[in-house]
C-alpha positions in Angstrom: -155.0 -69.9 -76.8 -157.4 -68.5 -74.2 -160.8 -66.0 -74.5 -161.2 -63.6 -71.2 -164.5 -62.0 -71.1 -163.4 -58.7 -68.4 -166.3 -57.7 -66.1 -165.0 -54.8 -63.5 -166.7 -54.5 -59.8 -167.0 -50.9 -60.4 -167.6 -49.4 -56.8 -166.4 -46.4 -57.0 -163.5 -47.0 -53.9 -160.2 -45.4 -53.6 -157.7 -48.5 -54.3 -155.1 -49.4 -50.7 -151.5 -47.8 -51.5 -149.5 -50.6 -51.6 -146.3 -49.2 -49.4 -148.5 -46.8 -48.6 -146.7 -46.0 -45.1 -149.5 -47.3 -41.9 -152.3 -47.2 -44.2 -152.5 -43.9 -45.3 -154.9 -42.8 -47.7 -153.5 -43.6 -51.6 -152.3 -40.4 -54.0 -154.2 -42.3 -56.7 -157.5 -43.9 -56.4 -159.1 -45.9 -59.3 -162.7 -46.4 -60.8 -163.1 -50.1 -60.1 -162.0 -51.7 -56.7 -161.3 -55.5 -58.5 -160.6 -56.8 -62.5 -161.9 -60.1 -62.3 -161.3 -62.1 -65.0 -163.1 -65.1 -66.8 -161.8 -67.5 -69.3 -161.7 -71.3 -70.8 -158.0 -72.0 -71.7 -159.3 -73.2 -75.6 -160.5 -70.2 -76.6 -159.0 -67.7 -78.5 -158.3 -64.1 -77.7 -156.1 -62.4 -74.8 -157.0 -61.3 -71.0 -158.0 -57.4 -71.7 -158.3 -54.7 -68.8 -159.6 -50.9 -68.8 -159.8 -48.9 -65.9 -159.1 -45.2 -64.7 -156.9 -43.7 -62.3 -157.2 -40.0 -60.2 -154.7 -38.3 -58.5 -155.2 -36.3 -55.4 -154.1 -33.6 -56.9 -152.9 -31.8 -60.5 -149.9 -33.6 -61.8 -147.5 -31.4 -63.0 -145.9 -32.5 -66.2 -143.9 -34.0 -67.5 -145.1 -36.9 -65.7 -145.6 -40.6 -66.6 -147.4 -43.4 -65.6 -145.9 -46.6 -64.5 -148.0 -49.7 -64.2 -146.6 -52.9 -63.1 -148.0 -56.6 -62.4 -147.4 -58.9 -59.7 -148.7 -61.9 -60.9 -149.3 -61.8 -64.8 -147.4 -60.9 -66.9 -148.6 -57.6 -69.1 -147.9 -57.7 -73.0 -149.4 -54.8 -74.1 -150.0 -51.3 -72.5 -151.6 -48.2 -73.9 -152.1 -44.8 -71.7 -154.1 -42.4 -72.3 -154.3 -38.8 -70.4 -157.4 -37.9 -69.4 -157.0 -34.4 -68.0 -154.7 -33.2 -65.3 -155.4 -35.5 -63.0 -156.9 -38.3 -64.6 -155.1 -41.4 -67.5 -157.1 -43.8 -68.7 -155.4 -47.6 -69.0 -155.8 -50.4 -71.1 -153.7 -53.4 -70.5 -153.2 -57.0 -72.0 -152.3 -59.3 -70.3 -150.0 -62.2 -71.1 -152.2 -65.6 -72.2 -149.6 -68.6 -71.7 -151.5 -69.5 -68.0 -152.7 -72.6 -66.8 -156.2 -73.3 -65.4 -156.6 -72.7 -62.3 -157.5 -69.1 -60.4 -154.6 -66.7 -60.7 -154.9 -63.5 -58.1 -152.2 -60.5 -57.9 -151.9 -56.8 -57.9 -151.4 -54.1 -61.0 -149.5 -51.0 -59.0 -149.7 -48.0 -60.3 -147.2 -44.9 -59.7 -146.9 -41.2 -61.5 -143.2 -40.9 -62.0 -141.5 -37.4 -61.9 -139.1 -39.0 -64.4 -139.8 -41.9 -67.3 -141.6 -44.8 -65.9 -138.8 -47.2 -66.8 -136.8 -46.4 -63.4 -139.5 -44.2 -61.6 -137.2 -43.5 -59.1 -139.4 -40.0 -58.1 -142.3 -40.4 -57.5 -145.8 -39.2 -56.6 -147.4 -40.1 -53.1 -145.3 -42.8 -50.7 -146.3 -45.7 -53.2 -147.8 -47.6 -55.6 -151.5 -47.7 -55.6 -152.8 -50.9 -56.1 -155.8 -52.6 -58.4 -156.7 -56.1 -57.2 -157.4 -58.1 -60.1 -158.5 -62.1 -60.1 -158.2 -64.8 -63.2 -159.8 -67.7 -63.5 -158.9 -70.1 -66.1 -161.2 -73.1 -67.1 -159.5 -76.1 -68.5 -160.9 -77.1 -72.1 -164.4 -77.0 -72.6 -164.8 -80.6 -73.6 -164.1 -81.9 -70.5 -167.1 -80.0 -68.8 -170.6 -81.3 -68.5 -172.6 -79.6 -71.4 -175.6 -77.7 -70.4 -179.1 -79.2 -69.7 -180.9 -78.5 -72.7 -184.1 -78.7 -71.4 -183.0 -75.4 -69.3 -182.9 -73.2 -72.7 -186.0 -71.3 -73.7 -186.1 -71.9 -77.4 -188.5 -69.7 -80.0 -190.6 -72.0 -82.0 -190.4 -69.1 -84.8 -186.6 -68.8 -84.4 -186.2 -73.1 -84.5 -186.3 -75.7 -82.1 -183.4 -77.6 -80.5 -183.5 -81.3 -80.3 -180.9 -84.2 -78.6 -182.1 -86.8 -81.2 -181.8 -88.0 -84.4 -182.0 -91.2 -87.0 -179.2 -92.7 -86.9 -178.5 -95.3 -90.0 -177.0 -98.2 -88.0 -175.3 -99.9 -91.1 -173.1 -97.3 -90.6 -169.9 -97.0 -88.4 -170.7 -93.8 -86.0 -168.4 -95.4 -83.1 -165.8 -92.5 -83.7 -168.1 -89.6 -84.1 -170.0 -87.9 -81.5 -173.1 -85.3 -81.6 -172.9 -82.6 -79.1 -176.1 -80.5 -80.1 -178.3 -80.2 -83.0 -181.0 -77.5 -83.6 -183.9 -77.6 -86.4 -184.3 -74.5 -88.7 -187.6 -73.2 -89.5 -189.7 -75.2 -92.1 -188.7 -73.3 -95.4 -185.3 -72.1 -94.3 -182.9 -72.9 -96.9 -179.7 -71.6 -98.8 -177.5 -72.1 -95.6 -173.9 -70.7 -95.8 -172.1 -71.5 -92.4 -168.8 -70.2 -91.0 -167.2 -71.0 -87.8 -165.2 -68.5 -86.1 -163.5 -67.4 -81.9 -166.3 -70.1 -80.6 -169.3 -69.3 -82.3 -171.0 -70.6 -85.6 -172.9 -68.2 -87.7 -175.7 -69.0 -90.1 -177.1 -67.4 -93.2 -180.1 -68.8 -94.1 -183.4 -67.8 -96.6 -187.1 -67.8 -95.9 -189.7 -67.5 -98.4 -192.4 -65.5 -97.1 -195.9 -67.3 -98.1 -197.9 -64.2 -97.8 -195.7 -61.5 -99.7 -193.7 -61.9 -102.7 -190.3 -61.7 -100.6 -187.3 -63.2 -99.4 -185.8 -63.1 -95.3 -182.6 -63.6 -94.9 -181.7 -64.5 -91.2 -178.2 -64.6 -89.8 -178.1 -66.6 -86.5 -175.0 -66.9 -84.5 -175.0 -70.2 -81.6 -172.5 -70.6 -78.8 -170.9 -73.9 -80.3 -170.6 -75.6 -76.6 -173.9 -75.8 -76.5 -175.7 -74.7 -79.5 -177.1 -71.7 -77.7 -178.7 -69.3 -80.3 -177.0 -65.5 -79.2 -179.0 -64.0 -81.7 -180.5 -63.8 -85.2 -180.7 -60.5 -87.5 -183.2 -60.7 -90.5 -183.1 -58.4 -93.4 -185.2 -59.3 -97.1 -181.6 -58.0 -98.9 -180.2 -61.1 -100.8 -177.3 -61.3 -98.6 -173.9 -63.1 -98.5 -171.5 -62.5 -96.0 -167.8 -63.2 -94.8 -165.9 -63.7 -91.6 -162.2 -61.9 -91.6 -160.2 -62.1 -88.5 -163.8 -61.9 -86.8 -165.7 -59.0 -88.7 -168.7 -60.4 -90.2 -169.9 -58.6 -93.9 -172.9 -58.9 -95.3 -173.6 -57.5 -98.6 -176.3 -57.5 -100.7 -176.7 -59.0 -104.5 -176.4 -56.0 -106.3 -173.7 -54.6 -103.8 -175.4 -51.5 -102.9 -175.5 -52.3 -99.8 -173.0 -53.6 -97.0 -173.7 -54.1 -93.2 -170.8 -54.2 -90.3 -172.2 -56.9 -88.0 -170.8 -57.0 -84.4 -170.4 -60.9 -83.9 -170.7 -60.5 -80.1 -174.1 -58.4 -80.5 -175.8 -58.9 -84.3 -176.0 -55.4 -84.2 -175.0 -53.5 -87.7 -174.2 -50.4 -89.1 -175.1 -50.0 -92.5 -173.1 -48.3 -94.9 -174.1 -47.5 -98.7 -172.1 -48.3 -100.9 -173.6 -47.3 -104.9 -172.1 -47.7 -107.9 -167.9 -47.9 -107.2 -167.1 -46.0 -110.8 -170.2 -44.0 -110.7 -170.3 -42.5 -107.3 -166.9 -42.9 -105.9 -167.6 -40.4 -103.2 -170.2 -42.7 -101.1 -167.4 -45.9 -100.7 -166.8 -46.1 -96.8 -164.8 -48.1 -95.1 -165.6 -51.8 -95.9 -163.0 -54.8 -95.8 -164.6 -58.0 -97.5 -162.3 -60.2 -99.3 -164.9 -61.9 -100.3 -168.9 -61.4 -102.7 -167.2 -58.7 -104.6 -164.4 -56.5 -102.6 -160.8 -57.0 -102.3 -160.5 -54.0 -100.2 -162.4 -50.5 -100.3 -161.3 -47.9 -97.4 -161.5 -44.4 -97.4 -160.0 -42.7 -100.4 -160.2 -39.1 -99.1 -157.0 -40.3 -96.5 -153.8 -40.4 -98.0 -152.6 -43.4 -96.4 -155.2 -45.5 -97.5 -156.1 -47.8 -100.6 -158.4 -48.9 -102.7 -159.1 -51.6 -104.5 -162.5 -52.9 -105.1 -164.3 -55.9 -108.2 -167.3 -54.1 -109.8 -169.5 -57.5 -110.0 -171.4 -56.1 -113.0 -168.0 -55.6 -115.0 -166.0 -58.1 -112.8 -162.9 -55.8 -113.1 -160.8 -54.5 -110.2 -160.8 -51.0 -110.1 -157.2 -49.8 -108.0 -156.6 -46.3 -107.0 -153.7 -45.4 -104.5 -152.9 -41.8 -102.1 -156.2 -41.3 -101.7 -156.6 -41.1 -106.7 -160.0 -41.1 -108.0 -161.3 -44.6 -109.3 -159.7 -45.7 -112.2 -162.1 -46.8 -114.6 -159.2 -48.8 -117.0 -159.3 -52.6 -116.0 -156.4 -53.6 -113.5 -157.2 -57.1 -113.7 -160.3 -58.9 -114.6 -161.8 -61.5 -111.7 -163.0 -64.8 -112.9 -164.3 -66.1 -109.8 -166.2 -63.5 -108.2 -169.2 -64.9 -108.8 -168.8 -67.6 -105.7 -169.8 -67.4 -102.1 -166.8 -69.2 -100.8 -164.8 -67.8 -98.5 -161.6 -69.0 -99.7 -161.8 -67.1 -103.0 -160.2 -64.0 -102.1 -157.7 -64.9 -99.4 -156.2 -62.5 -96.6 -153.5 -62.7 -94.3 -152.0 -60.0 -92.0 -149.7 -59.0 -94.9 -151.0 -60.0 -98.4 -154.5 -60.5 -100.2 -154.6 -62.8 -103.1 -157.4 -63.3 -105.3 -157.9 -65.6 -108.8 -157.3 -63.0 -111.8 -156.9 -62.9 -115.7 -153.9 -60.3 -116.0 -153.4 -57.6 -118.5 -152.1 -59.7 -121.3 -155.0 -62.2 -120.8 -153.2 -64.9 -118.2 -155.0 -66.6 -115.6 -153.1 -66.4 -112.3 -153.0 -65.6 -108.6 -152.4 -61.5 -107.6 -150.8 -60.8 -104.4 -151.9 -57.5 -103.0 -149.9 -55.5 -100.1 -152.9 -55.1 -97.5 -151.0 -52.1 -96.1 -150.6 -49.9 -99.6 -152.0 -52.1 -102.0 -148.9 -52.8 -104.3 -148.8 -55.8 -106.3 -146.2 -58.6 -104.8 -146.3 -61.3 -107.7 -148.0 -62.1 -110.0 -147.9 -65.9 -110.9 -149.4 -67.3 -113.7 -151.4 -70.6 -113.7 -153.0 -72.1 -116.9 -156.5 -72.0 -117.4 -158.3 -71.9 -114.1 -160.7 -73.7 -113.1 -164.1 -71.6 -112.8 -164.6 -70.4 -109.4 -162.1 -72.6 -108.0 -161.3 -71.8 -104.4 -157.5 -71.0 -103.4 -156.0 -72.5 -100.7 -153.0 -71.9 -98.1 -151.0 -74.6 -97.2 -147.8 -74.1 -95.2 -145.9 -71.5 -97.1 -147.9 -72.3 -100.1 -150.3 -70.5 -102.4 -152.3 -73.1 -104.4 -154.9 -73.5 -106.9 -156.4 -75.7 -109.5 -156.7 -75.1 -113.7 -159.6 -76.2 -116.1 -156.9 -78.3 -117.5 -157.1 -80.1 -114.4 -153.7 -79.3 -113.4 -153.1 -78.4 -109.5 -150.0 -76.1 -108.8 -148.5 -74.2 -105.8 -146.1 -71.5 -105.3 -144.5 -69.5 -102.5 -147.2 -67.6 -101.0 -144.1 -65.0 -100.4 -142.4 -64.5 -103.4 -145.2 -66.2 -106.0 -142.3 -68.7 -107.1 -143.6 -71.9 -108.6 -143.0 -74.7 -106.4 -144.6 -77.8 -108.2 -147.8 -78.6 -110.8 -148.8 -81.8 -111.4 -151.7 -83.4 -114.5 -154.0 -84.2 -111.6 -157.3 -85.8 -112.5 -159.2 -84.3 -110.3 -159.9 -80.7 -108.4 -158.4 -79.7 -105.2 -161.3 -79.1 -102.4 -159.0 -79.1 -99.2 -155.9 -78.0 -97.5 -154.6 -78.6 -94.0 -151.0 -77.0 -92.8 -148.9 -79.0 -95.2 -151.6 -81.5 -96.8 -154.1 -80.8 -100.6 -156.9 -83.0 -100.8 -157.6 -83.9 -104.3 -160.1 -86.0 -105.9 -161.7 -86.9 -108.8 -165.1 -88.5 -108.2 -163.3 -92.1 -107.9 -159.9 -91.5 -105.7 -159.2 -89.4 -103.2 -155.8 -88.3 -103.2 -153.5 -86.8 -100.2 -150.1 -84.7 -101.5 -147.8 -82.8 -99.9 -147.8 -78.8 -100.2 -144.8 -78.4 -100.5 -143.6 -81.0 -103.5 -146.5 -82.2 -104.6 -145.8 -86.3 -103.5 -148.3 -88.4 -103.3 -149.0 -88.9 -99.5 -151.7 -91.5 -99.5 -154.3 -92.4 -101.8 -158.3 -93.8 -101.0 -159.9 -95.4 -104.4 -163.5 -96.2 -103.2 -164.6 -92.2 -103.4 -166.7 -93.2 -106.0 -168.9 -94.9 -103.4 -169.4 -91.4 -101.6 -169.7 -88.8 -104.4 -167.8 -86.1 -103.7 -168.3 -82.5 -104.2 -165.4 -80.2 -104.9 -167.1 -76.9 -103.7 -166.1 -75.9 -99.6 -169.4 -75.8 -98.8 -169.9 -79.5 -98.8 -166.5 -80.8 -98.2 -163.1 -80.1 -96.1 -160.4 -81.4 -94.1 -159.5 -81.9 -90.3 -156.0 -82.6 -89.8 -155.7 -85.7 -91.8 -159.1 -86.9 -92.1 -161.2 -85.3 -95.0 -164.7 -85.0 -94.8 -167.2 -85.3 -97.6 -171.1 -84.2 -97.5 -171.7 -86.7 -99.9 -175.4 -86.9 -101.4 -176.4 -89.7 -99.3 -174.3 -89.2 -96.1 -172.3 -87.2 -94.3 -168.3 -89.2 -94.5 -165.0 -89.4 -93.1 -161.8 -90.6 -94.4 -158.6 -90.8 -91.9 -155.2 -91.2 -94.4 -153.8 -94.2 -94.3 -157.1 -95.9 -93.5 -158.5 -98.6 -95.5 -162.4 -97.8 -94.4 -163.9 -94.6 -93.6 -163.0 -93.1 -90.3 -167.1 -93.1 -89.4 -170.4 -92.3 -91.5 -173.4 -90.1 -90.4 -177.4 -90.1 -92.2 -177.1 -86.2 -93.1 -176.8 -86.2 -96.7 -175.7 -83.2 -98.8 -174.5 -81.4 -95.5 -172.7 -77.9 -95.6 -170.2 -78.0 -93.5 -167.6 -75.7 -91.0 -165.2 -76.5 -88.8 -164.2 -74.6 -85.7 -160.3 -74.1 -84.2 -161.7 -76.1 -81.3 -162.3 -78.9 -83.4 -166.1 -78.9 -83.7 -168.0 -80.1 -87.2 -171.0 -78.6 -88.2 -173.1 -79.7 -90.4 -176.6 -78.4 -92.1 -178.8 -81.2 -93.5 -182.6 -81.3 -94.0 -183.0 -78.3 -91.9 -180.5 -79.3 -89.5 -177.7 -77.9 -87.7 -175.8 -80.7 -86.1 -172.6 -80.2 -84.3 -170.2 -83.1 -83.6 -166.8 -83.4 -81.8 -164.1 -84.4 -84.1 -161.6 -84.7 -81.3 
């Protein structure tokens, strides 16, 4: 998976018409003479293009627009008439290339007929848009930037390249790429990880007034350049879904949309759902409170949202009033994790007690909102997390009893008397533990994989923000260190003085880690 970050030399020059005939002038010229390209082949995101093409003249419809590429492939097209002359274009291009610089030629032609065949035609050719990719290889392999080179703000934190390092302890296997100190006082941290970037929430007690600033700080996780920092004295939490951040406040009142690229926000108000259902804009957190709140004036739109006050789920559908009977009644909504309310492209779940008092897991159609399944687990767990897992849907109970089913069809696949609570889940993997062992199963039956019994040596804490998995190694912010356990190793994988860490972990492989103030980041592989 690649990122492209699109620049366009915008000149203003009439693009050469490729076939053109002697180099006669083009029937279509186009706002930028080059797309060039930029991009690191670990990333993730596609090559994106915009420009806009003019015709000599008024195009007489129908008419249609063909664009084709000589060197990359094109995935995605979307055309947009301007006015008579004029269509504005933006392409994605295919992503499956290797590094390396990759040059070639979009041409353009306003067909008579459909653009398919395009055999009439506009002009005596295709007009052509240069365009030039370069793909970096993985960012691991490059040099990382001289820190000395970045101006850091002693009132934003400061950046440092050292730290103690308990030598009793194996560190051969883990490596620190950056660390940066947060401002004395800064506490509270939550920490998510997301399209190469790691974003911090963080509180500040103010020594002159009787307030709290919250900061959210977003670093370049290469190397640990701070991007930007937005400060509010709201009492915030906020998620990360598919790359919109949302930051709402305590009483939910307030919600901000924060561009991840900028830290700017637009603030929408939110009120009372039940009270004054007429305010509710369009906000998407799946976590701190909403499943889903869009706007209800459009018929093709749903709603549903968890009043934290009442912790019910309110539902309406086609655009109904809120319905102010209890669909379902959220026992977890008082967590900051993440992983409480889960979303994928097609389905929301979230940890309920269902209308004849059962605890379970609700699937909700992210398109229209209509329940999938409903499947009943007994006696959750409070606030425990759920977790994805392959083609799994999996949780824990206060019994102490973990269970999966089919994230598709909520069938139960397996539940098993574990002593312990489930903290982790890879593709196919649950971590579960019980303050002693430290057990891997499969997602799909519920076999015992591998089992560590010196856990007890390393506390562990069940809650994601001080403990997750990598692959196959699971990572503990234990109270006196930060540790590693590979399956199927007898010793941990490597130790680290950074005790009680929060911790995130990036696509690319990157640890974080906040201890003492400290933002580490390490390379895990």
């Amino acid at each position: 998976m690649k990122i492209y970050l699109v620049t366009a030399l915008a000149l203003g020059l009439s693009a050469c018409g490729g076939g053109g005939g002697g180099g006669s002038e083009s029937f279509l010229s186009f706002d930028k003479a080059q797309l060039v390209l930029q991009g690191f082949s670990d990333d993730i995101a596609v090559p994106k293009a915009k420009f806009i093409v003019t015709a000599k003249e008024v195009i007489k419809q129908p008419a249609s627009l063909q664009v084709l590429s000589t060197e990359l492939g094109i995935s995605e097209i979307s055309i947009t008439q301007i006015n008579d002359r004029s269509y504005g274009v933006d392409v994605v291009f295919d992503n499956n290339l290797s590094p390396g610089t990759h040059n070639g030629f979009l041409d353009v032609k306003v067909c008579k007929d459909n653009a398919a065949s395009c055999a009439q035609f506009y002009g005596d050719g295709p007009s052509r848009l240069p365009y030039s990719l370069k793909v970096s290889g993985p960012w691991d392999g490059r040099p990382l930037k001289q820190f000395a080179d970045i101006n850091w703000s002693g009132s934003f934190g400061d950046f440092t390249n050292s730290s103690y390092i308990d030598a009793s302890l194996d560190t051969a296997n883990i490596t620190k790429r950056w660390e940066f100190k947060m401002r004395e006082g800064e506490q509270e941290h939550q920490l998510r990880a997301f399209g190469g970037k790691i974003f911090v929430l963080s509180t500040l007690n103010n020594q002159f007034l009787p307030l709290t600033t919250r900061s959210l700080k977003a670093f370049d996780e290469r190397d640990g350049r701070m991007l930007w920092m937005s400060e509010d004295n709201y009492s915030m939490k906020f998620s990360i879904d598919h790359g919109e951040i949302t930051i709402t406040d305590d009483g939910q009142e307030i919600a901000y949309k924060v561009d991840p690229e900028t830290g700017y926000s637009n603030v929408v108000q939110l009120g009372s759902f039940v009270e004054k259902p007429g305010r509710v804009e369009s906000i998407e957190s799946y976590a701190n409170g909403y499943l889903a709140a869009h706007r209800p004036a459009k018929p093709d739109y749903w709603s549903t949202s968890v009043d934290s006050r009442n912790s019910i789920i309110y539902k309406t559908q086609n655009g109904g009033g809120w319905n102010s009977a209890g669909y379902y009644t959220v026992i977890a909504e008082r967590s900051n994790s993440p992983s409480t309310f889960l979303k994928t492209e097609s389905t929301i779940y979230a940890p309920v007690i269902g209308k004849n008092n059962e605890y379970g897991i609700v699937a909700l159609s992210a398109k229209d909102g209509s329940e999938k399944f409903f499947a009943r687990v007994q006696d959750f767990y409070v606030d425990a997390p759920l977790f994805l897992a392959g083609n799994n849907i999996c949780s824990t109970s206060e019994l102490l009893t973990v269970s999966c089913f089919d994230k598709g069809t909520g069938q139960a696949k397996w539940s098993l008397p574990e002593s312990g609570v489930m903290f982790s889940a890879s593709a196919q993997t649950l971590l579960v533990t019980d303050g002693e062992f430290a057990n891997w199963r499969n997602a799909n039956t519920g076999e015992l994989e591998y089992s560590w019994g010196t856990v007890r040596d390393y506390p562990v804490k069940y809650n994601d923000r001080h403990s997750l998995m990598f692959k196959d190694v699971a990572i503990f912010g234990s109270p006196d260190r930060l540790v590693a356990i590979k399956k199927g190793s007898k010793d941990p994988l490597w130790a680290y003085n950074a005790p009680n860490s929060h911790l995130a972990v990036s696509q690319n492989g990157v640890l974080f880690a906040i201890s003492a103030g400290r933002l580490i980041a390490f390379n895990l592989q």
